[in-house]
N, C-alpha and C positions, 0 to 999 in steps of 0.2 A: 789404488786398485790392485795394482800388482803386489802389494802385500797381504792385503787380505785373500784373494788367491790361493796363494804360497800357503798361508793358514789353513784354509780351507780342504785345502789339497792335503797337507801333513794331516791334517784332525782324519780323516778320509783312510789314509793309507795305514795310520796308526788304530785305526778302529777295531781292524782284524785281530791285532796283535793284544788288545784291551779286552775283550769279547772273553777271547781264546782262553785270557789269563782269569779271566773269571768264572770259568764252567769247573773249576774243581780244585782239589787240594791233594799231593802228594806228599810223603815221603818214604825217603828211604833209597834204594840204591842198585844196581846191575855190579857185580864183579868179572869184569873180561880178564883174563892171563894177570890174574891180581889186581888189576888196575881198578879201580873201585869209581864209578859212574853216580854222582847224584843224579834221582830223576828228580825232576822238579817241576812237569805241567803234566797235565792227565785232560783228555779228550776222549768225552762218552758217544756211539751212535746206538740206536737200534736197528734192526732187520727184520727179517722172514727167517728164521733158524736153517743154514744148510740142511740138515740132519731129518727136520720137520718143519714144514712151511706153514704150519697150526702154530707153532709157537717162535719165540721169540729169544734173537740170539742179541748177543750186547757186545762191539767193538768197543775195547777200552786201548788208547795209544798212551805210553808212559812215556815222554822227551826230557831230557838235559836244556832244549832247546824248546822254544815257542816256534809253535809250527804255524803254516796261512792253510787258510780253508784250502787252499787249492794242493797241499803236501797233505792233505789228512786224505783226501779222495782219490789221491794216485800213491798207489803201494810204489809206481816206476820213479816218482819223485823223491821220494823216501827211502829208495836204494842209493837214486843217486847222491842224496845230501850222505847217507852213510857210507857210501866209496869212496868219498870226496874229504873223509873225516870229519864232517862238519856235523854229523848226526849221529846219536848213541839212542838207543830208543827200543820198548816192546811192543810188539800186540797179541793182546789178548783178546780173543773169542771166547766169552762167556755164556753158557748155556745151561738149560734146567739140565739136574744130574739124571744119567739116562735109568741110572739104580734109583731114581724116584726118593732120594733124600732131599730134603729142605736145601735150598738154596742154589747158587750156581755153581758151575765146575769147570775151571779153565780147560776147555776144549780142546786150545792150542797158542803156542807161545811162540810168535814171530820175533826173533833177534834182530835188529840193524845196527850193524856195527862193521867198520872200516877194518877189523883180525878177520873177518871171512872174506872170500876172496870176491868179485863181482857175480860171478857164474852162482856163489852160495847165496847173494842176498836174496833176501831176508835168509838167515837159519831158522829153521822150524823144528819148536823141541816140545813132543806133548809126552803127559803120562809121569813126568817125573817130577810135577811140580805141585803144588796145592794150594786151592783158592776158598780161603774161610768168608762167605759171606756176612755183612757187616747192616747190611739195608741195601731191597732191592723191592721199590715200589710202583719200578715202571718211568718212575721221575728222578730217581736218582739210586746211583749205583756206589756202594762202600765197600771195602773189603782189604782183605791182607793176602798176598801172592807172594810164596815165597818156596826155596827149597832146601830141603835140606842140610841137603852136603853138595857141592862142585860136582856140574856135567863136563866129562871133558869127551868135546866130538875129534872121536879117533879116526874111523872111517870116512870119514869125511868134515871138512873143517877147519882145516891145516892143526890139529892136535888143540884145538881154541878151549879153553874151559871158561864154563859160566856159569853163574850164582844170581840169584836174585831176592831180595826180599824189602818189599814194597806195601804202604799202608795206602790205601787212596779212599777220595768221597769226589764224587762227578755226577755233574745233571747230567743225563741222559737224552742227547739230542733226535726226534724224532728219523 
C-alpha cells in the first residue's frame, strides 16, 4: 500500500512538470555579459489587453528551466528563482500592433536574471526588440523575438548587456 502511494504521489507531483513541457517548443537563446542562455520551455496565457480591454494581449514566458503553475502566476516567484541564480528567463507581452499592421508586437520584455541586482528584477526593456509573428489563432501563438545588436543598461543595470534571439510555437492557455 505504501508503495503504491509513493507512485501515486510522484505521478501527481510530476504532472505539473509533464503538462508545462508539453504547451510548446522553443529555441534559441538570451545573451547576458556574453554568457549565452539556452531557453528551452515556453508558457503561453491570454488576458484583457492593458492598453485595451476590447482586445486581447498574450504572456509568453521563455525559461532555461521548467517552471510549476504556481512560478508562472507570481512574477515575486520568479524574481526570487532569478536572485537565487536558479532562473534565467523572459517575458513577453504580446499585443495587436498599435500602427494596425498584421500580427503582434512585443509590447514589453521582462528579463530575469541573477546580473541585475534584486531591487532591478525583473529588467524591463521595450522598443528595441522585434517580434515577427509566425501563427496567431487565438490557440496557438509562433514567432521569432529577437534583436538586433546588444542592449547594454547603462543607467541602470549595473552596465548588464543583453541580446536575445528566440524562435517559439505555444498553445495559448486561456
Amino acid at each position: 500500500m505504501k508503495n503504491c502511494c509513493a507512485v501515486l504521489l510522484a505521478i501527481a507531483l510530476s504532472s505539473t512538470a509533464i503538462s508545462a513541457a508539453e504547451q510548446g517548443k522553443v529555441t534559441g537563446q538570451m545573451v547576458i555579459n556574453g554568457k549565452t542562455i539556452k531557453l528551452t520551455h515556453v508558457y503561453a496565457s491570454a488576458g484583457p489587453s492593458r492598453w485595451d480591454k476590447k482586445k486581447v494581449e498574450i504572456r509568453v514566458i521563455l525559461s532555461d528551466v521548467p517552471l510549476s503553475d504556481e512560478d508562472l502566476a507570481s512574477g515575486s516567484k520568479r524574481e526570487a528563482l532569478a536572485n537565487a541564480g536558479k532562473l534565467h528567463a523572459m517575458e513577453l507581452i504580446l499585443a495587436d500592433d498599435p500602427m494596425g499592421h498584421p500580427g503582434k508586437r512585443a509590447m514589453s520584455n521582462d528579463i530575469y536574471d541573477s546580473a541585475f541586482t534584486t531591487a532591478q528584477q525583473p529588467m524591463r526593456l521595450s522598443g528595441l526588440d522585434t517580434f515577427e509573428t509566425k501563427t496567431d489563432d487565438g490557440k496557438i501563438i509562433a514567432g521569432h523575438h529577437f534583436m538586433e545588436s546588444p542592449h547594454k543598461f547603462s543607467d541602470i543595470g549595473n552596465n548588464v548587456t543583453f541580446q536575445d534571439d528566440v524562435t517559439f510555437t505555444a498553445k495559448v492557455a486561456p
